[in-house]
BALOBA-1460 file (C-alpha; in Angstrom, 3 decimals):
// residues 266
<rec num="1" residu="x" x="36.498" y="-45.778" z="-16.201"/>
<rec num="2" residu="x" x="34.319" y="-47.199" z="-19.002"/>
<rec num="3" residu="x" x="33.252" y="-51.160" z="-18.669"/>
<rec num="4" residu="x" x="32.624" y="-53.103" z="-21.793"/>
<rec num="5" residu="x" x="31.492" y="-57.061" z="-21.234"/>
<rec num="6" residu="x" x="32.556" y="-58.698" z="-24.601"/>
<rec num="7" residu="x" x="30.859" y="-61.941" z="-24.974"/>
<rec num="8" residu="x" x="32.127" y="-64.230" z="-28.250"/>
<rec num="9" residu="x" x="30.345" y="-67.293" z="-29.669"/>
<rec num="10" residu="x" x="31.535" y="-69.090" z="-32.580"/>
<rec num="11" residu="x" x="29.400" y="-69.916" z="-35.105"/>
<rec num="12" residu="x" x="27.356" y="-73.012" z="-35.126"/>
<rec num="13" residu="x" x="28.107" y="-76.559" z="-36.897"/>
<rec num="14" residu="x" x="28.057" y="-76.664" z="-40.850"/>
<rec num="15" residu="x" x="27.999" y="-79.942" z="-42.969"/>
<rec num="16" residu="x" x="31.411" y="-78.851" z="-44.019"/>
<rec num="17" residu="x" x="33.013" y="-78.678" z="-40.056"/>
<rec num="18" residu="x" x="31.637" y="-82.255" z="-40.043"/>
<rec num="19" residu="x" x="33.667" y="-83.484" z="-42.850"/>
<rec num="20" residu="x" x="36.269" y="-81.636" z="-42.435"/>
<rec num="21" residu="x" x="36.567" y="-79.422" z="-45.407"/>
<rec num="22" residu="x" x="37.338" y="-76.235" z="-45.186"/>
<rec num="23" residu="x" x="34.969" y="-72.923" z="-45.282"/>
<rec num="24" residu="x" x="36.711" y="-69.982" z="-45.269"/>
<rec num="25" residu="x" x="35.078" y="-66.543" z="-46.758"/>
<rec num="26" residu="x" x="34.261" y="-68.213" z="-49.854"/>
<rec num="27" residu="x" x="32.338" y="-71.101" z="-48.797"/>
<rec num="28" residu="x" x="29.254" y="-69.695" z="-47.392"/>
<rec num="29" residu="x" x="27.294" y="-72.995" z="-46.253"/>
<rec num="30" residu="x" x="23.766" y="-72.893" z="-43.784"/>
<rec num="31" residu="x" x="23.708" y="-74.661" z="-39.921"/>
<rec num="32" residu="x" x="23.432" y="-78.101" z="-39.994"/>
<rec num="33" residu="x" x="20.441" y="-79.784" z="-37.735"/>
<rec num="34" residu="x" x="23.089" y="-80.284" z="-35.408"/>
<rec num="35" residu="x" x="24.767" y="-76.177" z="-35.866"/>
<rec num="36" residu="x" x="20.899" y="-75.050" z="-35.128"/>
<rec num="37" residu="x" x="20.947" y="-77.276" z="-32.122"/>
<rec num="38" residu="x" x="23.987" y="-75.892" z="-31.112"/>
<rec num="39" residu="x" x="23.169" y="-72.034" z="-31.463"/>
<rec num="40" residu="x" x="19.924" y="-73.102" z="-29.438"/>
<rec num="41" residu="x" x="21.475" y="-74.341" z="-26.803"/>
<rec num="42" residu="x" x="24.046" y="-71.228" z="-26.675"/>
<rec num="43" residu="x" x="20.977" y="-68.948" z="-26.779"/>
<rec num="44" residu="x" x="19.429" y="-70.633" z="-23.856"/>
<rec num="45" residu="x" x="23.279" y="-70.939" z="-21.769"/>
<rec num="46" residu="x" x="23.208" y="-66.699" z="-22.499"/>
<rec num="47" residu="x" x="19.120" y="-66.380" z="-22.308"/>
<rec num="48" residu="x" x="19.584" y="-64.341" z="-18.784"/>
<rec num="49" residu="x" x="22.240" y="-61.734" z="-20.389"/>
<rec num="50" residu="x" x="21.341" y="-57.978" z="-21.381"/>
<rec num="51" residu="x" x="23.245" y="-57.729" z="-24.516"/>
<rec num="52" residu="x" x="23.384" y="-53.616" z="-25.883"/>
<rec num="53" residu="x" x="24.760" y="-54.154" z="-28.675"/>
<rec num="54" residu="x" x="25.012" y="-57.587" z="-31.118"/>
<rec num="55" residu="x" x="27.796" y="-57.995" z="-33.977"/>
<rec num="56" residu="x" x="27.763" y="-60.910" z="-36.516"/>
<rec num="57" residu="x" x="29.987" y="-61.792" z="-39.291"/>
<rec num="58" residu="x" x="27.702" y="-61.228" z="-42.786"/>
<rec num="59" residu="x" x="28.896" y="-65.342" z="-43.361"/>
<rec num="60" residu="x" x="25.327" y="-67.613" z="-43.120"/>
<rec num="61" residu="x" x="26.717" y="-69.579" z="-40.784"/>
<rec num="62" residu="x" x="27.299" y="-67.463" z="-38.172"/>
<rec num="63" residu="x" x="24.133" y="-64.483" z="-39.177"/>
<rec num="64" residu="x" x="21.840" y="-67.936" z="-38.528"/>
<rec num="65" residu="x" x="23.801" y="-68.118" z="-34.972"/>
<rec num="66" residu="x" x="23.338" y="-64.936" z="-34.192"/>
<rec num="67" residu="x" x="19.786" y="-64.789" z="-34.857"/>
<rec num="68" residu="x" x="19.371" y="-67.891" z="-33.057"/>
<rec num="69" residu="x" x="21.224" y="-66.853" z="-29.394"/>
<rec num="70" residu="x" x="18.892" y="-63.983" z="-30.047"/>
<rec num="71" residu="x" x="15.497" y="-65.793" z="-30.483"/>
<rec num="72" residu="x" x="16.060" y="-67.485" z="-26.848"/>
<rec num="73" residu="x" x="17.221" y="-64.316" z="-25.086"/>
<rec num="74" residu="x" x="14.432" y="-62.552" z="-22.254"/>
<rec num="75" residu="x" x="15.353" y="-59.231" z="-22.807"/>
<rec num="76" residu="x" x="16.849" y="-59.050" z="-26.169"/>
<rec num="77" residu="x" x="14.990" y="-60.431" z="-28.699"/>
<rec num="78" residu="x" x="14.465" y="-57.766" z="-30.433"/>
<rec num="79" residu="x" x="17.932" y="-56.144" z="-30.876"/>
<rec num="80" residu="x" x="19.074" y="-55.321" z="-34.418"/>
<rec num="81" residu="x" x="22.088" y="-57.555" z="-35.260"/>
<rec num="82" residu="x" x="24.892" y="-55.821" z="-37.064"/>
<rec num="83" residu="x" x="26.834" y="-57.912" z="-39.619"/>
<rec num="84" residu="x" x="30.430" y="-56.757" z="-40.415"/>
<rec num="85" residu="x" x="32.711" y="-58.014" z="-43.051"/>
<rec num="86" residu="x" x="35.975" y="-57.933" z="-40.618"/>
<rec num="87" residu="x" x="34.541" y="-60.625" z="-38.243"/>
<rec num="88" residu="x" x="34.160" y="-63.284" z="-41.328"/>
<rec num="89" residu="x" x="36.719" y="-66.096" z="-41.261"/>
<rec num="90" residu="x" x="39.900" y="-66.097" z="-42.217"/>
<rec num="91" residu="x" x="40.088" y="-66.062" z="-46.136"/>
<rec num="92" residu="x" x="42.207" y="-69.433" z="-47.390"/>
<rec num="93" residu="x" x="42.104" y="-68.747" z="-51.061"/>
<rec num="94" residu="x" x="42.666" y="-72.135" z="-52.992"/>
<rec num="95" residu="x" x="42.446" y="-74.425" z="-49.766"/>
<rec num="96" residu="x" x="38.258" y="-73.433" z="-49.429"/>
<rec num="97" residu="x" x="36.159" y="-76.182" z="-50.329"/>
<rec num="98" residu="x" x="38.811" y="-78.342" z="-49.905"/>
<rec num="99" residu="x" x="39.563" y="-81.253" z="-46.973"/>
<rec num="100" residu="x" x="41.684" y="-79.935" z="-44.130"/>
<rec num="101" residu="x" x="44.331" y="-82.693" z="-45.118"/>
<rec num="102" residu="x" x="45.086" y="-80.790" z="-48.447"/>
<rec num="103" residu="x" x="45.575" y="-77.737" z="-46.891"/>
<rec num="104" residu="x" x="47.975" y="-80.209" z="-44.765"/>
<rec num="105" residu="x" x="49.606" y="-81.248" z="-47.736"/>
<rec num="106" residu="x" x="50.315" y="-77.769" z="-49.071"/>
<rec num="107" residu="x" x="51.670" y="-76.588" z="-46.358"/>
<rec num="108" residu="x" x="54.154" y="-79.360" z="-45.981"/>
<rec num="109" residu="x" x="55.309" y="-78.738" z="-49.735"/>
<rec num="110" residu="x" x="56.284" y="-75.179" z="-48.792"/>
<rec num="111" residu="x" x="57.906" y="-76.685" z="-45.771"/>
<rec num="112" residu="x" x="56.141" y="-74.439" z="-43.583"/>
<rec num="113" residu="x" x="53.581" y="-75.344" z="-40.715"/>
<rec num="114" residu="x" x="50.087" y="-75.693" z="-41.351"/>
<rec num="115" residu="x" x="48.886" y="-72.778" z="-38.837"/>
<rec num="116" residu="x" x="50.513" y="-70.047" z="-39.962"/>
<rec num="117" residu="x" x="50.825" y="-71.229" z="-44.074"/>
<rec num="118" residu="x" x="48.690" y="-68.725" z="-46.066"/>
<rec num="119" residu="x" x="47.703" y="-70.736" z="-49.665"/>
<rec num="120" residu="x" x="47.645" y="-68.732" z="-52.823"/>
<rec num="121" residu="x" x="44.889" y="-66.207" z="-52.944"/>
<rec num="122" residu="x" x="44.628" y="-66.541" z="-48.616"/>
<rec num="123" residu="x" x="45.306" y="-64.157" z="-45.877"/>
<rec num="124" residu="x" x="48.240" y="-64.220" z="-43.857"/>
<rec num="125" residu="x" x="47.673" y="-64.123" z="-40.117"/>
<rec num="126" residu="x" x="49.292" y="-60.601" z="-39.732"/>
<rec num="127" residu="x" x="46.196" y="-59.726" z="-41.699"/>
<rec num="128" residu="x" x="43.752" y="-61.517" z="-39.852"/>
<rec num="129" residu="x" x="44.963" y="-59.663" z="-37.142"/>
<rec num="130" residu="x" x="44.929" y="-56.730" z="-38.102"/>
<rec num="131" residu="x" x="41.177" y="-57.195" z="-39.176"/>
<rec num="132" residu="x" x="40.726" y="-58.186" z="-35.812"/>
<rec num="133" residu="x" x="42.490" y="-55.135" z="-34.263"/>
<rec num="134" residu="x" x="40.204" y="-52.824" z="-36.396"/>
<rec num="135" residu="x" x="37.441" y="-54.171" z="-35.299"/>
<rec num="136" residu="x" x="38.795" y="-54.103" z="-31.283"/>
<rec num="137" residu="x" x="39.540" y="-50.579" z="-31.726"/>
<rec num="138" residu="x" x="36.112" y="-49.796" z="-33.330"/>
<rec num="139" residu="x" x="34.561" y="-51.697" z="-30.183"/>
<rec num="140" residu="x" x="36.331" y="-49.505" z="-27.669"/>
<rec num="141" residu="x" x="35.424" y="-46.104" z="-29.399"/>
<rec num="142" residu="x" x="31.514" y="-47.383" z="-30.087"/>
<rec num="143" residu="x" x="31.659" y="-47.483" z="-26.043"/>
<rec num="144" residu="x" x="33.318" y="-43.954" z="-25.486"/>
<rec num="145" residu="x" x="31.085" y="-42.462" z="-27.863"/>
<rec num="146" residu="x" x="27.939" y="-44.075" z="-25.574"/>
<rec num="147" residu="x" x="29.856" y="-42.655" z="-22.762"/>
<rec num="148" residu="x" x="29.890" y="-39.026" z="-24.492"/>
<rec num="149" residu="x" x="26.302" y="-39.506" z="-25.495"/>
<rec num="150" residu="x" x="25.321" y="-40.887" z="-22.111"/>
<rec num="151" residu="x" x="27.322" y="-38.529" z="-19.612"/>
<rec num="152" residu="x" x="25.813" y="-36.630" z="-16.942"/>
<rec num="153" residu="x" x="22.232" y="-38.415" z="-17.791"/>
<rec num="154" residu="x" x="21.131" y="-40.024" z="-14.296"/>
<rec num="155" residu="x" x="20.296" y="-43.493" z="-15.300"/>
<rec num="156" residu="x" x="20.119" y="-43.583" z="-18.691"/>
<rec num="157" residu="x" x="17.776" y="-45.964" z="-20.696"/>
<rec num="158" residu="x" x="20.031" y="-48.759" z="-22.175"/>
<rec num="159" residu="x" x="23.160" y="-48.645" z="-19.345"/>
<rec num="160" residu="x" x="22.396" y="-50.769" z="-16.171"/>
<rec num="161" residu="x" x="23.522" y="-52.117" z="-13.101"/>
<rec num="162" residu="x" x="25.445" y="-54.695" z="-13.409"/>
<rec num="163" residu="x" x="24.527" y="-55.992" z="-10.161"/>
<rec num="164" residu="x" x="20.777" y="-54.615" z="-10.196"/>
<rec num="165" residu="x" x="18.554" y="-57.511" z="-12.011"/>
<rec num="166" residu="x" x="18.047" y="-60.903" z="-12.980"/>
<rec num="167" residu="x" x="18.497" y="-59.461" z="-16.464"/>
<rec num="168" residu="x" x="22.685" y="-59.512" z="-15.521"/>
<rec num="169" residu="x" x="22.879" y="-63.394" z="-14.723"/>
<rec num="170" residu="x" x="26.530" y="-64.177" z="-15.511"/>
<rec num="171" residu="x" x="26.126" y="-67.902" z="-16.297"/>
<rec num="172" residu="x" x="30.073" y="-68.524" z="-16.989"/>
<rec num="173" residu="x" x="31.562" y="-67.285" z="-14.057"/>
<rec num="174" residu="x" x="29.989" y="-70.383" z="-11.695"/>
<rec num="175" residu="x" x="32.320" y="-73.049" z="-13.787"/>
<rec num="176" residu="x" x="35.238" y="-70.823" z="-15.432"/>
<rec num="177" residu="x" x="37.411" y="-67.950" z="-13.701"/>
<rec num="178" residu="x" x="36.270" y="-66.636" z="-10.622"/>
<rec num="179" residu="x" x="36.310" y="-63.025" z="-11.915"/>
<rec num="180" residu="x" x="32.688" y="-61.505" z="-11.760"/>
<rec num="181" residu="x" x="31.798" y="-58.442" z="-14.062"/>
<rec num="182" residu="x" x="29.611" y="-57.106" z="-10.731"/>
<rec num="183" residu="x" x="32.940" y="-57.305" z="-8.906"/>
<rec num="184" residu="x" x="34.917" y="-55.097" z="-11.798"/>
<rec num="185" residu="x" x="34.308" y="-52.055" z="-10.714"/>
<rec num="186" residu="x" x="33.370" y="-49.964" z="-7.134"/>
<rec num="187" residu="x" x="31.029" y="-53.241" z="-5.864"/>
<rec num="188" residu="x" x="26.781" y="-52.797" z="-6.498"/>
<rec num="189" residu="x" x="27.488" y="-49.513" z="-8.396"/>
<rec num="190" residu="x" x="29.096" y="-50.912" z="-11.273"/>
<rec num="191" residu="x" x="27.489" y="-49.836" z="-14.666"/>
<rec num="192" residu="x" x="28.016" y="-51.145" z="-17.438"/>
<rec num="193" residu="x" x="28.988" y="-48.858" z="-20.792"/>
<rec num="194" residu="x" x="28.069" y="-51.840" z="-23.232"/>
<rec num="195" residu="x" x="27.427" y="-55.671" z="-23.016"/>
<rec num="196" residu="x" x="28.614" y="-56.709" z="-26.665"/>
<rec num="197" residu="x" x="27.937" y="-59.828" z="-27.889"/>
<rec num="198" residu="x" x="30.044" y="-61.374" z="-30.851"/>
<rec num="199" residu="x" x="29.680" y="-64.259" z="-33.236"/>
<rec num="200" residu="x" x="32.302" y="-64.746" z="-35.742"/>
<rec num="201" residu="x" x="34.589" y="-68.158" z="-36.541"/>
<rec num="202" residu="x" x="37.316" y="-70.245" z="-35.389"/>
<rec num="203" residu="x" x="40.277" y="-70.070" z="-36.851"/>
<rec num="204" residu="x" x="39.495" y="-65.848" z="-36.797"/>
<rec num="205" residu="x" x="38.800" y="-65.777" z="-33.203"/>
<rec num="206" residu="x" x="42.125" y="-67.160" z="-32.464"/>
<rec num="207" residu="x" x="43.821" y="-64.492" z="-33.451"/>
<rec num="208" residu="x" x="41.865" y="-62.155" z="-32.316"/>
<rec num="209" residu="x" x="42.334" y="-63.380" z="-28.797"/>
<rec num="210" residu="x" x="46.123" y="-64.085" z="-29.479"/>
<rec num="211" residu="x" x="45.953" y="-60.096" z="-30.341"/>
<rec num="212" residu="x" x="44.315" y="-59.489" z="-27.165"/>
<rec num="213" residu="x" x="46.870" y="-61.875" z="-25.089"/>
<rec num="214" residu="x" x="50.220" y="-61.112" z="-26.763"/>
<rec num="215" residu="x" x="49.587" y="-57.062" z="-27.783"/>
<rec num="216" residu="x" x="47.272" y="-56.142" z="-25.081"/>
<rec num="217" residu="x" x="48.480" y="-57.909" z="-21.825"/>
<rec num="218" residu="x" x="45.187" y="-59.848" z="-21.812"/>
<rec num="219" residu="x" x="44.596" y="-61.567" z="-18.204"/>
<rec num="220" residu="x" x="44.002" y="-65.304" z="-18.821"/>
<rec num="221" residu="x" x="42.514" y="-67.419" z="-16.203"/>
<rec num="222" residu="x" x="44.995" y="-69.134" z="-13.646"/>
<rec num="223" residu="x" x="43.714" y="-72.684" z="-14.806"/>
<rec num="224" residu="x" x="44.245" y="-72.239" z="-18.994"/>
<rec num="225" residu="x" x="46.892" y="-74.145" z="-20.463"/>
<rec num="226" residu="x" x="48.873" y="-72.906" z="-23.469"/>
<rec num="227" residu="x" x="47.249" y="-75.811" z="-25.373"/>
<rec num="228" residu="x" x="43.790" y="-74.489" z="-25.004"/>
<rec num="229" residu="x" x="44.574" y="-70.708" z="-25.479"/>
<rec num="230" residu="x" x="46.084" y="-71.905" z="-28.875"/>
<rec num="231" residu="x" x="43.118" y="-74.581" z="-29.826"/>
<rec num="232" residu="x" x="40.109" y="-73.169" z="-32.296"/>
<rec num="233" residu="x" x="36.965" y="-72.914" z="-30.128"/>
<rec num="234" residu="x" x="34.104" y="-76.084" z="-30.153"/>
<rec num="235" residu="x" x="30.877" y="-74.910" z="-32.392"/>
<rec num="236" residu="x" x="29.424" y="-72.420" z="-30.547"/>
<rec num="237" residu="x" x="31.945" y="-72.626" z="-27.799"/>
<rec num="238" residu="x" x="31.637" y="-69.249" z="-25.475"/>
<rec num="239" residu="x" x="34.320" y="-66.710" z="-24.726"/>
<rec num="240" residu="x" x="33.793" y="-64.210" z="-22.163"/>
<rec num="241" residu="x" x="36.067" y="-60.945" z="-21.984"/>
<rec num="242" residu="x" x="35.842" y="-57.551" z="-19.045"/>
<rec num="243" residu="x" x="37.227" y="-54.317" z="-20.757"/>
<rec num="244" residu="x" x="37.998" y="-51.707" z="-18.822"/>
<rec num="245" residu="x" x="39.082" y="-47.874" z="-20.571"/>
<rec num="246" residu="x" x="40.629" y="-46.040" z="-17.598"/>
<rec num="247" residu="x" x="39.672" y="-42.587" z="-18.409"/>
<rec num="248" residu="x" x="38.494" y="-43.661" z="-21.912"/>
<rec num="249" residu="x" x="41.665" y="-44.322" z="-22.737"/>
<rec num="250" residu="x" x="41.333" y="-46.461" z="-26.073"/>
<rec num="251" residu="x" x="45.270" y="-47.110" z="-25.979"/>
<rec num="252" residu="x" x="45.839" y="-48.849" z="-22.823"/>
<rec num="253" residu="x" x="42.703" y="-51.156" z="-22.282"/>
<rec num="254" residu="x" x="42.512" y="-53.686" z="-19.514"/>
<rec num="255" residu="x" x="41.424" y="-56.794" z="-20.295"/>
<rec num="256" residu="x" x="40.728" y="-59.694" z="-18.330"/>
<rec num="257" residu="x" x="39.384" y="-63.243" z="-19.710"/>
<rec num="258" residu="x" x="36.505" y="-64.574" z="-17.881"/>
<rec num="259" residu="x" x="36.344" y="-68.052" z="-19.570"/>
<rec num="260" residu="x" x="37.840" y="-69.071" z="-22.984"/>
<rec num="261" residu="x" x="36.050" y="-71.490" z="-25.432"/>
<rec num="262" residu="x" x="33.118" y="-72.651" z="-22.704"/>
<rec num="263" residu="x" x="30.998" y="-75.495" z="-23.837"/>
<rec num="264" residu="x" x="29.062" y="-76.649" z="-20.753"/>
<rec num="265" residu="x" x="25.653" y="-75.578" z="-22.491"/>
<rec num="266" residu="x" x="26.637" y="-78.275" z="-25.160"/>
């Protein structure tokens, strides 16, 4: 089988999360002092972790996360981030640059709730979804293709042991689910295809993980209440995710959530 560690952080505190107002794709507004602190202290909670690869939405808020989880990682420092326009945020049309209440208010004139009510000129969630299915799929085959590349090479540069270094510190698994990546596979011989790391935005994410959950039989830790599966993430909050592709199979992936929405580093 192919094993994929998918690590997610969400983007760091803006002067607009403080007050409420929302962002969207159209509001494209820096860290705050507080959003760099934030990122800082993610970088630091993930500063043990090889990452291969690193994806970003092309959204300031979260390219100035990214960059900063990189700056305070051991091994990784140098890894080219790649921004893509299908992790930005959910696009809310009129609402952006607006308080959260108005969007509120809208939604109650339509008589619809507030979650799923798409303003004029928004997405819909079906097509936040569907972003975040594209982008799923495009992870899986990235990590087939490595496979291809990579097969029959006896240790090859850029796939290690997951059990083999300090370089593999899990930091989530000692307060979240007690799944272990190192325990995934067939014990100390477990490599690893790609360690992804992700940084894209709230209200996105959700979906994305209610993709993974409701489409994709996503394992969810035993202690996760349907309350916090359904919440947006905290700034920066950490989501941890073991992909396995039995026989590269990019149709039937198993999934199993390692920790949803972790915040201990903040």
């Amino acid at each position: 089988f192919l094993l994929l560690l998918f690590t997610i952080s969400f983007s760091g505190e803006t002067r607009y999360n403080k007050d409420k107002i929302l962002q969207g794709q159209g509001v494209d507004e820096p860290l705050s002092a507080t959003g760099f602190r934030q990122a800082d202290a993610a970088g630091l909670f993930l500063s043990n972790v090889k990452f291969t690869h690193v994806f970003s939405s092309d959204l300031l808020r979260a390219k100035q996360t990214a960059a900063a989880i990189l700056g305070k990682n051991r091994f990784c420092k140098d890894l080219e981030i790649k921004y893509d326009a299908r992790l930005r945020e959910r696009k809310y049309g009129v609402a952006e640059g607006k308080p959260l209440a108005d969007l509120k208010a809208m939604a109650k004139d339509a008589g619809e709730q507030c979650p799923s009510f798409t303003p004029s000129g928004g997405e819909t969630l079906d097509e936040v979804r569907e972003r975040a299915r594209d982008f799923f799929e495009f992870l899986c085959q990235l990590a087939v293709e490595l496979e291809q590349k990579e097969h029959g090479k006896p240790s090859a540069p850029g796939r290690s042991s997951g059990t083999s270094g300090e370089q593999f510190v899990f930091p989530w698994t000692n307060h979240c689910s007690e799944a272990d990546p190192s325990s995934a596979g067939s014990g100390s011989s477990t490599v690893l295809d790609a360690n992804i790391l992700v940084v894209s935005h709230g209200a996105y994410m959700r979906n994305w993980i209610g993709y993974m959950v409701s489409d994709l039989n996503c394992t969810l830790p035993a202690n996760l209440t349907k309350s916090q599966l359904s919440s947006v993430s905290p700034n920066t909050g950490v989501s941890h995710f073991i992909i396995k592709l039995e026989n590269g199979n990019l149709l039937k992936p198993n999934i199993t959530c390692v920790c949803l929405n972790q915040d201990s580093h903040l």
